[in-house]
C-alpha positions in Angstrom: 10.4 -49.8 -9.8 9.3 -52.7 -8.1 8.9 -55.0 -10.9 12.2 -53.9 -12.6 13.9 -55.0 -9.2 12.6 -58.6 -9.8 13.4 -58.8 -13.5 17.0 -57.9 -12.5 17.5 -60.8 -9.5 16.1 -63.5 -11.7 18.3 -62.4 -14.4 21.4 -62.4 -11.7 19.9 -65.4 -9.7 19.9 -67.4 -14.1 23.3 -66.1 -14.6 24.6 -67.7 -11.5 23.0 -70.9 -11.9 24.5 -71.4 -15.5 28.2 -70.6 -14.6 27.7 -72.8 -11.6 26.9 -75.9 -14.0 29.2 -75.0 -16.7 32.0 -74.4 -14.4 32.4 -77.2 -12.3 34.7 -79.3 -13.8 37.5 -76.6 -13.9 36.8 -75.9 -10.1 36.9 -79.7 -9.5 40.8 -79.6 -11.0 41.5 -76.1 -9.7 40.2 -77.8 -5.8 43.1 -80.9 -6.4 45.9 -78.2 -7.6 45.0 -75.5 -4.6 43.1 -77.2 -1.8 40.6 -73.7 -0.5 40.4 -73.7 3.4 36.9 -73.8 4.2 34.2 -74.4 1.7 32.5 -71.5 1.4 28.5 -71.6 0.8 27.7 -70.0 -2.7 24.2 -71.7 -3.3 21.7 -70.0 -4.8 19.4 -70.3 -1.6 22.4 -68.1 0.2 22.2 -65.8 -2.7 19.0 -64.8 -2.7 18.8 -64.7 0.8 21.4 -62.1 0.9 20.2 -60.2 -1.8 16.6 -60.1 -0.1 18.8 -58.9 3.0 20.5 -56.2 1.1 17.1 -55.5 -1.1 14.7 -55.4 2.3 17.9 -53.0 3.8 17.5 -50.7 1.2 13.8 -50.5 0.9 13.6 -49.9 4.4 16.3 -46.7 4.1 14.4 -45.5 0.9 11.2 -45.7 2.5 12.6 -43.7 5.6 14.0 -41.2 3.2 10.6 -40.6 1.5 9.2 -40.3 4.7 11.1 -37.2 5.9 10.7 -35.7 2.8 7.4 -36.2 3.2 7.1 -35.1 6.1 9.1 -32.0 5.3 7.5 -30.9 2.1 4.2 -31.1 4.4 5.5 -29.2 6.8 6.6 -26.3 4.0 3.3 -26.1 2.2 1.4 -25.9 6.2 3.5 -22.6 6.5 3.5 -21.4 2.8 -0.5 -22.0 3.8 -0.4 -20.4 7.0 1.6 -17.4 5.3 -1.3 -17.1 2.4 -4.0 -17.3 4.8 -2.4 -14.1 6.6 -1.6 -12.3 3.8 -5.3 -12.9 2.4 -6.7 -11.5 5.8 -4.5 -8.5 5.8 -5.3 -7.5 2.4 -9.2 -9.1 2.3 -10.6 -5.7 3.6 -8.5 -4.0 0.3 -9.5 -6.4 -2.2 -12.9 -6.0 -1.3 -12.7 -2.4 -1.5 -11.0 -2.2 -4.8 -13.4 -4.9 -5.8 -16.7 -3.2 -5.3 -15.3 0.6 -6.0 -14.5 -0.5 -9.9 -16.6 2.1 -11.9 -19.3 0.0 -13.8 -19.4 0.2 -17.8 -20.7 2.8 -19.3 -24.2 2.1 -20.4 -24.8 3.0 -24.0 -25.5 6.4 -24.5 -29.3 5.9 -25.8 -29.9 4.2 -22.0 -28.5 7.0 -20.2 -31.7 8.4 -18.8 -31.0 9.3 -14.9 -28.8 10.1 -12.5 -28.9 6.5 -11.8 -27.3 5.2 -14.8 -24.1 7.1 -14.4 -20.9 5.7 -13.3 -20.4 8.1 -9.8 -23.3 6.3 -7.7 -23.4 7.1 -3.6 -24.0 4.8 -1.5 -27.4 7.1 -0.1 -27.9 8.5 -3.8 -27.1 11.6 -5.2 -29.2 14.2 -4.0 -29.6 17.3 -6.2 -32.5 18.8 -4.8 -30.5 21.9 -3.2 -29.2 22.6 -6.6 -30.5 23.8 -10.1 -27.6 22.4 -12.8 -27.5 23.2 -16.2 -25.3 20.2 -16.8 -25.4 16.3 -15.9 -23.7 15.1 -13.0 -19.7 14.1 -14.0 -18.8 10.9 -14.1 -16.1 10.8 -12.2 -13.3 7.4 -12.8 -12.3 7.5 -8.8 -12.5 4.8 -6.2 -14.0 7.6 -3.8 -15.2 10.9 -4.0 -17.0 13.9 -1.9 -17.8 17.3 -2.8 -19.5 19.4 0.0 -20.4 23.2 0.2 -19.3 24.9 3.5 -20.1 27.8 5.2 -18.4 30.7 5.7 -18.9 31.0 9.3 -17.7 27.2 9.7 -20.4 26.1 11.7 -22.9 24.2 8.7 -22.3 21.8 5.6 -24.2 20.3 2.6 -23.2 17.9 0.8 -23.6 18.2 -2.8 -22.6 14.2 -4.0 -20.3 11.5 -2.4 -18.9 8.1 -3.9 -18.0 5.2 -1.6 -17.4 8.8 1.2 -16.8 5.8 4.3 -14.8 3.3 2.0 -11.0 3.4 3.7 -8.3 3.8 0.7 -4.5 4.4 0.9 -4.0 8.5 1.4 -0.5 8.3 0.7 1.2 12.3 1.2 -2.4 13.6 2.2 -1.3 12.3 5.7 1.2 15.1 5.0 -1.9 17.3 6.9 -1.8 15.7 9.7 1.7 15.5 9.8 1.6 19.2 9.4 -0.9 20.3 12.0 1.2 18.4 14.7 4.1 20.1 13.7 2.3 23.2 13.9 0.8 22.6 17.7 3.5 20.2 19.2 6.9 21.7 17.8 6.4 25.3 17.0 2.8 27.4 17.4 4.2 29.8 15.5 4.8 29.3 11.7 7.7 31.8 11.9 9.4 31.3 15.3 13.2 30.2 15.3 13.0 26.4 16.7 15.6 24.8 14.4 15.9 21.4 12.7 19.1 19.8 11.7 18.9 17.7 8.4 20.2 13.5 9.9 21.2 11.1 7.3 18.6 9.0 7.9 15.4 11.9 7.3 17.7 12.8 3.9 17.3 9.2 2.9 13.7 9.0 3.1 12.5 7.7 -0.5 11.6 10.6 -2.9 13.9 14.0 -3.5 11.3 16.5 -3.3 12.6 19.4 -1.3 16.6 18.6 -2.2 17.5 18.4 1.2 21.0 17.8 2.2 22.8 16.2 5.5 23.5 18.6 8.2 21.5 21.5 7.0 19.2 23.5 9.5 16.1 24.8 8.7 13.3 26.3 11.0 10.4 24.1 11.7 8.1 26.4 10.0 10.4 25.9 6.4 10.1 22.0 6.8 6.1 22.3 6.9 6.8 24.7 3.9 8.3 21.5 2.0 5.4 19.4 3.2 2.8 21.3 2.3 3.9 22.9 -1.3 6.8 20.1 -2.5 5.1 16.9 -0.5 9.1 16.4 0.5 9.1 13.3 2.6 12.4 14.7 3.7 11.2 17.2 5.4 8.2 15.1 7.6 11.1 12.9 8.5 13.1 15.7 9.8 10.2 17.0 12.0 9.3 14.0 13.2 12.8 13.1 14.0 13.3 16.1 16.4 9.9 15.2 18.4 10.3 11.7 18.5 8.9 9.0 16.0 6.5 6.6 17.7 5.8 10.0 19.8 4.6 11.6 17.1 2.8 8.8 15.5 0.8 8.4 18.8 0.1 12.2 18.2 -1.1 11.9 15.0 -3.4 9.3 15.9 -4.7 10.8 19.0 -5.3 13.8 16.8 -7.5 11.8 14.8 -9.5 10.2 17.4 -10.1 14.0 18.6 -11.6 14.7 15.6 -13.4 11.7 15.2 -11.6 10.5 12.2 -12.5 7.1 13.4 -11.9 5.1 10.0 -8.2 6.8 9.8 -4.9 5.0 10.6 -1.0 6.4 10.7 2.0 4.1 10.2 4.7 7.0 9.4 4.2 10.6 9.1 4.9 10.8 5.1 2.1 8.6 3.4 4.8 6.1 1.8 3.3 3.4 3.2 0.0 2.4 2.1 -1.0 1.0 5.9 -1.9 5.2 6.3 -5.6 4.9 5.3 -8.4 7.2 5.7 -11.8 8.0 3.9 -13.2 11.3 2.2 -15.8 11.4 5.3 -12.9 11.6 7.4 -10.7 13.6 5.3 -13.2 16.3 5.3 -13.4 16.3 9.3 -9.3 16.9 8.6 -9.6 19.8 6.5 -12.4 21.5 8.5 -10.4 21.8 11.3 -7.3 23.1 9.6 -9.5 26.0 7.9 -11.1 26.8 11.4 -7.7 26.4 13.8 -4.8 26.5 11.4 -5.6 28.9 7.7 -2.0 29.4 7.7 -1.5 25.4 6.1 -3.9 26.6 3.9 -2.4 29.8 2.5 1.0 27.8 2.8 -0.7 25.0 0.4 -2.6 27.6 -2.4 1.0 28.9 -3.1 2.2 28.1 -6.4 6.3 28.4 -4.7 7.8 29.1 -1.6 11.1 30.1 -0.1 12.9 28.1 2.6 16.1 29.3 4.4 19.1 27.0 5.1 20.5 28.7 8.2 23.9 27.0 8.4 25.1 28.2 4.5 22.3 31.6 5.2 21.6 30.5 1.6 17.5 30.7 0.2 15.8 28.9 -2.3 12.4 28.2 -3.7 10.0 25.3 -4.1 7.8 24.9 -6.6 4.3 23.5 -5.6 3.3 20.0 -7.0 -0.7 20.6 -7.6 -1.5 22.4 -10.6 -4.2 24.5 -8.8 -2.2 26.2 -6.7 -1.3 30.0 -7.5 -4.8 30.2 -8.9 -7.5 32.6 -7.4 -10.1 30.4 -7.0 -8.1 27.9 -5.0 -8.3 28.2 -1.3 -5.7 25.6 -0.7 -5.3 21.5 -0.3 -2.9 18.4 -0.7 -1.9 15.7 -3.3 -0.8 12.6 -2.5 0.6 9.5 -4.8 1.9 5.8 -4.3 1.3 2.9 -6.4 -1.4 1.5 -3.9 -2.9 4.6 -3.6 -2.9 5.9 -7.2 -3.7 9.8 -7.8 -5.2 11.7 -4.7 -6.3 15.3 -3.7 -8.1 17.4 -1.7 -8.4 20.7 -2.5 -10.9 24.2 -1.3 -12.1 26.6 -4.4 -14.1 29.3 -3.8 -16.9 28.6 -6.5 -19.5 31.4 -7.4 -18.7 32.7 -3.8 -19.0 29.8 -2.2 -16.6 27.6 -0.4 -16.3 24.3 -2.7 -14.2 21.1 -0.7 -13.6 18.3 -3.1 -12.3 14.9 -2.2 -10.6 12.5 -4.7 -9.5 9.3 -4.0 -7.9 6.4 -6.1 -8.0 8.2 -9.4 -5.3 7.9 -12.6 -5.5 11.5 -12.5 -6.8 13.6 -9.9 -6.5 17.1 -11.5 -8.7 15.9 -14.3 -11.4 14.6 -11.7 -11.6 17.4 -9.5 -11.9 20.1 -13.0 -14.7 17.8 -14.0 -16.4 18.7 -10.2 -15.6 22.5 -10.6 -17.1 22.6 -13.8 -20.4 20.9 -12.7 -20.1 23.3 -9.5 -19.8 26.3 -11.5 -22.7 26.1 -13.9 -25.4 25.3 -10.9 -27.2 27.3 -8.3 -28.1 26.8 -4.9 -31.1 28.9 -4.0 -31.8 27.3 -0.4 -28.1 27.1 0.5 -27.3 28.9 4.1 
């Protein structure tokens, strides 16, 4: 740019020198005809003085021009940075995660010698020694998993094999549990009592249309877990929540879980849309133990393959049909899905399994259903001599 910039003044600074000589006799005539008033300087020296006047003026703007922009674009990219660097601490914990849960590659077959070599590897090991198996242990394609035998008095555990059990992971409508054991003990003790809930425009907007719920209907408290529970209607846990208070009822939920010990758990809203709700299977099964010893009613509410819900304003019934393809069967006790994006498929679910009481925990697989079938048919064909 610079150079161009001379090239041009000599060029101008040439031109002017020629006319000057070539022109001088006319102006000599024209002078006699039409005396000027004052002789007016037009040397080249006066020229290029004002040109480096106007040239310097210019420079001087330009370079205060590129210095703001400078100075601005500088300032943009510190905040774009200073936005990365917070997204990539918020999210370091999940990337991690979802970076060392990937199942490994299956090994060729001919290599497949152990337990060891499989793709669902605990963090402790697998420990079979409790059981005698006529089949290998699944492999399982989930980010987490836990299956555990319980008791039937509810007092003992053993756990038959875990994957990644204390890794946290999005729960999505599983926090529908919790959602529904506060219902249970801070809006109505009784499943069946007459506290009432009117519908607001705001819990019928909720993302999702499980449930079909419309503005201005009423429905007992008891119907709305109902809808939790069998349809995973986020409707319905904003409606409840609604009538108790939000942030009250978030503060509920999360003291619930520090009662419990639930220590790696965290609740943003009370439906599981946003992925911030995170728990692990460790702490999921602390969940579901205390709903089979303090609240079996959930339970039965979840194993049903529909329910019936009464609008009380048009005194009009309908039914739900339940979401997870276990439910209505005999050997299912009772549990909860849960889906979002971040999340993908989860579910924890109860079987009683050669008469014993089965509790599987799948996390972060494409299709939960299929995982958990895989751990019942494992369950079934072993044997657990030294169990209780």
């Amino acid at each position: 740019m610079r150079f161009q910039a001379l090239i041009l003044s000599l060029i101008i600074l040439i031109s002017f020198l020629i006319t000057g000589v070539n022109g001088s006799a006319s102006l000599t005539i024209l002078a006699e005809e039409n005396p000027a008033p004052e002789p007016i300087d037009t040397s080249p020296s006066l020229f290029a003085k004002d040109f480096y006047s106007a040239f310097k003026e210019k420079t001087i703007i330009l370079g205060e021009k590129t210095a703001l922009a400078n100075r601005d674009l500088a300032e943009k990219i510190n905040q774009n940075m200073d936005f990365l660097n917070q997204a990539a601490s918020v999210n370091f914990d999940n990337f991690i995660l979802k970076l060392n849960s990937q199942p490994e590659a299956d090994p060729p077959r001919a290599e497949k010698n152990n337990s060891k070599d499989y793709a669902l590897i605990s963090e402790t090991g697998i420990d079979l020694s409790p059981l005698i198996c006529d089949s290998e242990i699944p492999q399982l394609a989930v980010k987490a998993a836990l299956v555990k035998y319980l008791s039937p008095s509810m007092d003992s555990e053993q756990v038959i094999f875990e994957l990644n059990p204390g890794s946290r992971w999005p729960i999505a409508s599983l926090t529908k549990l919790m959602t529904s054991v506060i219902a249970a003990e801070k809006i109505d003790s009784d499943i069946d009592s007459d506290k009432e809930i009117t519908m607001s425009a705001k819990a019928v907007a909720t993302e999702g249309a499980a449930g079909g719920f419309g503005v201005g209907e009423i429905y007992k408290t008891g119907d709305l877990i109902k809808a939790m529970l069998v349809s995973s209607s986020n409707d319905a846990a904003a409606g409840v929540i609604e009538n108790f208070g939000e942030k009250e009822f978030i503060d509920e939920m999360q003291k619930k879980a520090a009662e419990l010990k639930m220590f790696q758990t965290s609740y943003l809203e009370p439906t599981g849309l946003s992925f911030i709700n995170q728990s692990t299977a460790n702490d999921l099964a602390k969940l579901v133990n205390y709903v089979r010893q303090n609240h079996p009613e959930l339970l039965e509410i979840s194993r049903q393959k529909e329910v019936e819900i009464f609008e009380l304003k048009s005194k009009k019934a309908r039914k739900l049909l339940s979401v997870n393809r276990f439910a209505g069967q005999t050997d299912f006790i009772g549990g909860k899905t849960g889906y979002i994006e971040e999340s993908g498929r989860n579910l924890v679910a109860l079987f009683d399994i050669n008469g014993k009481i089965i509790l599987s925990i799948v996390l972060g697989a494409d299709d939960s259903f299929k995982e958990t079938e895989k751990i019942k048919s494992f369950i079934q064909k072993c044997i657990s001599p030294t169990l209780f």
